[in-house]
Structures are given as C-alpha cells and as structure tokens.
C-alpha positions in Angstrom: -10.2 -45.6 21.6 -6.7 -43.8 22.2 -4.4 -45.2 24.9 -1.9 -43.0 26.3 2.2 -44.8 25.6 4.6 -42.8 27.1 7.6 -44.6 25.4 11.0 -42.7 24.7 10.4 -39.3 25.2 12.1 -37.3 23.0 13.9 -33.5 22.8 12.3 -32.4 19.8 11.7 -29.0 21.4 12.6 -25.5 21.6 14.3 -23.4 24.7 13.1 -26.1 27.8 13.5 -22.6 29.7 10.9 -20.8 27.3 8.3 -18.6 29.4 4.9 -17.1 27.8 5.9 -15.4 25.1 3.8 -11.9 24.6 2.2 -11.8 21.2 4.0 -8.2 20.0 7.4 -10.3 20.1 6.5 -13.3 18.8 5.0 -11.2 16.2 8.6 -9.9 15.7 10.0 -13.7 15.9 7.8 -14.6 13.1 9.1 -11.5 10.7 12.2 -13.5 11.1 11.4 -16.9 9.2 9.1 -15.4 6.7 11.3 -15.8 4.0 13.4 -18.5 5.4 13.6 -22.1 3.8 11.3 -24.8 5.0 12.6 -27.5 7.1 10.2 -30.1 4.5 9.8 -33.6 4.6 12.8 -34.1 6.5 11.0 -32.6 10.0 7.9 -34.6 8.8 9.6 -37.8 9.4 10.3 -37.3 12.4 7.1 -37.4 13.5 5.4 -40.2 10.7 4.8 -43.6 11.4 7.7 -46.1 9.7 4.8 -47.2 7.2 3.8 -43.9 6.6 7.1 -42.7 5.7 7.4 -44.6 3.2 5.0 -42.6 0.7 5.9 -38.9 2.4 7.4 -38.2 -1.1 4.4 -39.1 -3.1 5.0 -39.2 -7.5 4.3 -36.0 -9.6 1.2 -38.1 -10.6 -0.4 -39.3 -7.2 0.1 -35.6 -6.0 -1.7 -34.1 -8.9 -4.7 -36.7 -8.7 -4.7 -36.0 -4.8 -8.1 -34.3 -3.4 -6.7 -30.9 -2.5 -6.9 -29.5 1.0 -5.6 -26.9 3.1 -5.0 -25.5 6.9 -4.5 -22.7 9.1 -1.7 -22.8 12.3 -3.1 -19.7 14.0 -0.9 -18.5 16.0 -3.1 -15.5 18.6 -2.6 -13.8 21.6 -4.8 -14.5 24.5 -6.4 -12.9 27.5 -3.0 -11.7 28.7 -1.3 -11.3 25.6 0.4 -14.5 25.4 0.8 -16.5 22.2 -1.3 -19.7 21.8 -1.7 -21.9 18.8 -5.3 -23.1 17.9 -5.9 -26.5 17.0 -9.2 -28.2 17.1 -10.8 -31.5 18.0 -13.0 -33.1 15.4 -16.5 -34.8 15.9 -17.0 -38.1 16.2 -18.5 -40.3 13.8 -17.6 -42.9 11.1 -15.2 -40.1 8.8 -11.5 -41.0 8.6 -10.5 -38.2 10.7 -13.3 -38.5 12.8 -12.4 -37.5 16.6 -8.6 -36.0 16.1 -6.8 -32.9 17.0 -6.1 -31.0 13.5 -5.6 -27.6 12.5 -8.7 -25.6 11.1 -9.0 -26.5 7.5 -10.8 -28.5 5.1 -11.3 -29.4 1.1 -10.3 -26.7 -1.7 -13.6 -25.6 -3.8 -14.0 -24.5 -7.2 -15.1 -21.3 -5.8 -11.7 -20.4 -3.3 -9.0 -18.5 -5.0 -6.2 -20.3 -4.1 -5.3 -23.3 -1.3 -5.0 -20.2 1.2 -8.2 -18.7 0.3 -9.3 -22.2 1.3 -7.6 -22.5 5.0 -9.0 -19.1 5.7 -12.5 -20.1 4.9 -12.6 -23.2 6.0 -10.9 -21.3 9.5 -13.6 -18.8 9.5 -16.6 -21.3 8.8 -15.1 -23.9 11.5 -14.2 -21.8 14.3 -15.3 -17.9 13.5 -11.5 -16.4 12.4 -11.8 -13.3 10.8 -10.3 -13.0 7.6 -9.1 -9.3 8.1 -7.1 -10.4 11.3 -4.9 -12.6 9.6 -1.6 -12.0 9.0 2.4 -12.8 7.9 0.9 -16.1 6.2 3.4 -18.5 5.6 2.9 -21.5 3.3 4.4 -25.1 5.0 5.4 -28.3 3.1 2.0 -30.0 1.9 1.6 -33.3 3.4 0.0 -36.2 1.6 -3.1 -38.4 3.4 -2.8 -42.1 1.8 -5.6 -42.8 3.3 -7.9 -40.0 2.7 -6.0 -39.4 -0.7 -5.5 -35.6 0.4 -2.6 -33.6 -0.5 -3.0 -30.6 2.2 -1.0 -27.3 2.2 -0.6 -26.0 5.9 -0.2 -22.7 6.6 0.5 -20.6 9.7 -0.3 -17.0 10.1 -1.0 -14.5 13.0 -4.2 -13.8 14.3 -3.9 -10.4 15.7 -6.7 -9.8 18.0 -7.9 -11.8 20.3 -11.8 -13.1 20.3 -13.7 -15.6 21.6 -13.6 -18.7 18.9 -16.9 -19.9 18.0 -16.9 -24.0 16.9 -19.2 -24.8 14.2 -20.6 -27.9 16.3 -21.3 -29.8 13.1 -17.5 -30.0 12.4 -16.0 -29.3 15.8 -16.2 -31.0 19.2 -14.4 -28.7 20.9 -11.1 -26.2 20.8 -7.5 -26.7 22.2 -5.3 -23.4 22.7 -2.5 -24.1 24.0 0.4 -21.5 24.9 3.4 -20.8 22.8 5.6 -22.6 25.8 4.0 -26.0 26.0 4.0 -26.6 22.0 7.3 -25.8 22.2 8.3 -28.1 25.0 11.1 -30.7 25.1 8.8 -32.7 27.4 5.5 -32.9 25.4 6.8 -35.7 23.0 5.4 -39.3 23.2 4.8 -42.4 21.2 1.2 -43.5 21.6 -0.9 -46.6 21.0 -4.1 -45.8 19.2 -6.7 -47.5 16.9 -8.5 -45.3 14.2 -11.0 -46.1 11.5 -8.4 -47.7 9.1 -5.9 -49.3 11.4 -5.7 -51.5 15.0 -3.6 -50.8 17.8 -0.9 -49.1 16.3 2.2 -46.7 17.7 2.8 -43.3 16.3 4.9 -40.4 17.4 3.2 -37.7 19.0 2.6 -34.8 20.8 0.2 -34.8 23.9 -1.1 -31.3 25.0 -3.6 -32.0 28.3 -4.1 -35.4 27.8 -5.1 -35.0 23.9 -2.8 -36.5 21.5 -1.6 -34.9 17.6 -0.5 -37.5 15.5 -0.5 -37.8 11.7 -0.3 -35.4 9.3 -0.9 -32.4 11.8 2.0 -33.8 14.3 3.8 -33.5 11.0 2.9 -29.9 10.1 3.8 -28.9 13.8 7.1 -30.8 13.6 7.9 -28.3 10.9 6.9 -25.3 12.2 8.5 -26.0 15.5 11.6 -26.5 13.5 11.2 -23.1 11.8 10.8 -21.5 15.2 13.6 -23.1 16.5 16.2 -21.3 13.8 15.2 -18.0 15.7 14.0 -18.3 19.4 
C-alpha cells in the first residue's frame, strides 16, 4: 500500500511557465542534447533514498556480475501534437517491482544485439512500440537495483507517430502519458511514505503524476533526463 506524503516540495523542475510543447519542436529540442554530457549519478541522487545512495556507484565487479536490463523514455506526440512521455504501471503480484510506475523495459537476452536492442523489444512486446518509429536514441546513466541485482541502461528516444499503445496485460496494468509540461513541473515533486515487497513504511523522493507516484530507479532516470532538458528549454 502507497500513502501519499507531501513533505518539502521541491523546484527540481523546468520553465514553471512551460505550455504543451508541439512534438516538431521538441523534436528540434532533443537535436540539441544529443551529443551533450550526461548529468550522471549526480541528478540520480537527488532523487535516491539516503540508504540507497549509498551504493549508486556500485564496484567494477558488482556491476559486471549485475543481471542486465534496459528501458525506453518515449517521448511521442499525442492526439494534438503535444509531447508526452510514456511510462507504465506494472501488475501486481509478489515480484519486486510488482505494482510501480517504470519505463517500458525489461531483462537483456542472449538473443538482443545490444542493451538497446533490448529496451526496444521489451517496449514493443509490453506496450506495442514500433521499432521503425523510433528515433534520436540517447543512452542515460545505468542505474543499479540492489535489490533486484539489475544494472539497467535507460534510454530515451522519440516516438514519431502517434498510435494507440497496446499493454501486454501479463506485464502491464495499465499506461500513464503524461504531457511534456507536467513532467517538467516545479510543483510535481514530493516525498512519499510507501511499503514495498522488501521494505516497511519508508520515505523516498518522488514524483507524483495524477495521484501515481515514480520512485526508485525510474524517479532517478527522470531526474536525469529532466536535467538534460533543462540545459536547453
């Protein structure tokens, strides 16, 4: 069960004034950072739980015995043009993960190319992306799971046509899109008090988007994308 703190709200956010965005220029936006430096580890603290950021710089030897993963920020335009970002809410059950808002993505196979090959698959299986449609990928600072014992690469990319998702119910309770302006917000930022599978009543920074909240690892990948954004909006 989650619970909902609002508890120092904070300004990690971009542009408070920020309206919808149309998808051709945030396409252009995104040709700006494609080659910039990554914020790293330094935006993921901002968003990790004290204990957690403890082991955000994992050794050379826990990160090469790490279970591989990887994920996909899409970034799409919808009905009206405007730019969302997809994330998705995972199905209950006993799994470590099991009921949280992540990005699409999953465990690397012998059979996937690379970690990319692996976020687009795993995109395409859990929500019905279309390989062809991707584009300007950018590879994010991996993030390592002590729990789960995951080292996942994010990765965002554009998504440039817009069609109806379709959630592979095994994996996926349901969708969140969510427009470019409310990730962005300066007013979207919490601490919350949650219990999970592998810990009790328990406050993490967070983003909340319609009463859901991102925590973890994928409040960390956002952190750093929001951070890249914010060197060109």
């Amino acid at each position: 069960m989650q619970e909902l703190k609002q508890k120092n709200t904070q300004a990690i956010g971009i542009m408070s004034s920020l309206d919808l965005v149309n998808f051709n220029d945030f396409s252009d936006i995104v040709s700006k950072i494609e080659k910039n430096p990554l914020p790293g580890v330094e935006s993921h603290f901002k968003m990790a739980h004290p204990e957690r950021a403890k082991v955000l710089s994992p050794t050379e030897e826990v990160m090469r015995k790490a279970k591989k993963a990887a994920v996909l920020a899409a970034f799409y335009p919808g009905p009206a043009q405007e730019t969302h970002l997809l994330f998705i809410k995972r199905q209950g059950g006993s799994g470590i993960h099991a009921k949280q808002i992540a990005f699409p993505g999953g465990k690397a196979e012998v059979f996937d190319k690379d970690l990319l090959d692996t976020a687009i698959r795993e995109a395409q299986e859990e929500v019905g992306i279309v390989p062809a449609d991707l584009s300007k990928h950018k590879a994010l600072t991996p993030v390592y799971i002590p729990p789960s014992n995951f080292l996942v690469q994010p990765y965002m990319a554009l998504y440039d046509k817009w069609k109806d998702f379709v959630p592979q119910l095994s994996e996926v309770h349901s969708l969140l899109e969510i427009p470019l302006h409310e990730v962005v917000s300066e007013n979207n930022t919490s601490v919350s008090r949650l219990s999970t599978s592998y810990a009790t009543d328990i406050e993490v920074p967070s983003f909340v988007f319609r009463n859901e909240i991102v925590w973890g690892a994928t409040a960390m990948m956002l952190n750093e994308i929001r951070s890249l954004l914010k060197e060109v909006l």
